[in-house]
C-alpha positions in Angstrom: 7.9 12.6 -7.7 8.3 8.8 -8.2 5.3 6.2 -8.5 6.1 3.1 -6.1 4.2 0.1 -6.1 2.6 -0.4 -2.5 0.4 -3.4 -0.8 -1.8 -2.5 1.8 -2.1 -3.8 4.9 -6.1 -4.0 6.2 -6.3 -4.6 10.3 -8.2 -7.1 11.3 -11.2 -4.9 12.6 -11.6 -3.0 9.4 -11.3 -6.2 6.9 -14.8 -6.5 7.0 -15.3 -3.0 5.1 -12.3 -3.7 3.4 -13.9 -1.9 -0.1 -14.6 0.9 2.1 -11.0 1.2 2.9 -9.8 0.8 -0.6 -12.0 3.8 -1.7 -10.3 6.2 0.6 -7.4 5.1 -0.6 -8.2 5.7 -4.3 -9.4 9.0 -3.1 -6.3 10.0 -1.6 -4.4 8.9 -4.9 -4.1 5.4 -4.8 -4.2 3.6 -8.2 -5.5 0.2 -6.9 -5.1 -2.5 -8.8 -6.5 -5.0 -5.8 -7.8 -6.4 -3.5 -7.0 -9.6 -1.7 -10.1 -9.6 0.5 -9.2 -12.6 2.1 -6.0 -11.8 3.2 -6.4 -8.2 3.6 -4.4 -6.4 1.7 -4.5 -3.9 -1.1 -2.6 -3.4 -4.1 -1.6 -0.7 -6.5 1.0 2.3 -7.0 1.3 5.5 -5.5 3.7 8.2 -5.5 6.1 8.2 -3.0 5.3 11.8 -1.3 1.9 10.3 -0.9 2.3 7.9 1.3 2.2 8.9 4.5 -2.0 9.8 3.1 -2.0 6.4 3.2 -1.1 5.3 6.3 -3.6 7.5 7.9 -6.6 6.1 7.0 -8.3 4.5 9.4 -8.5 0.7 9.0 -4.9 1.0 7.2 -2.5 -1.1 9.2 0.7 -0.9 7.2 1.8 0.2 3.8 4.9 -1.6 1.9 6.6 -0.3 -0.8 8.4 -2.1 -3.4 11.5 -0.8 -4.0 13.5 -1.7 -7.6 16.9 -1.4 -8.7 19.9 -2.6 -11.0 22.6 -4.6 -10.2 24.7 -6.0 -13.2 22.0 -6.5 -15.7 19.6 -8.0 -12.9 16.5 -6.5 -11.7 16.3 -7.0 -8.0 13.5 -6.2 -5.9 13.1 -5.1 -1.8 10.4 -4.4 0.2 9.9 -2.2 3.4 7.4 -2.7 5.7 6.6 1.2 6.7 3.3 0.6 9.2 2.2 3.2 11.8 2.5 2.5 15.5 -0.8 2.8 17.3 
């Protein structure tokens, strides 16, 4: 398994219990390091096999992942926007 660094994505109707949210994500494994409660969005790491735990919880709109890897000595970063359809 690989840990992935995720931010996730709160819908609008659920931003008002947005701790609520971020503690069934912790419960499903989510290492939250967090939460923009302004915005909506939760942050932390995750493995990778796990996510799809993620995106069911209700009030979780999308998860991105942040994706790392080496290119001549650089670091370069990527993101990918992985939401549910609903």
């Amino acid at each position: 398994m690989s840990l992935v660094n995720v931010a996730v994505a709160v819908t609008d109707d659920a931003q008002d219990r947005i701790y609520e949210v971020a503690a069934a994500c912790r419960a499903l494994g989510l290492v939250h390091r967090a939460t923009l409660a302004l915005v909506g969005v939760l942050t932390g790491s995750m493995e990778s096999a796990d996510l799809a735990k993620l995106r069911a919880v209700p009030g979780v709109l999308a998860v991105e992942v942040e994706y790392r890897w080496f290119r001549s000595g650089v670091t370069a970063m990527r993101t990918r926007c992985r939401g549910r359809a609903n």
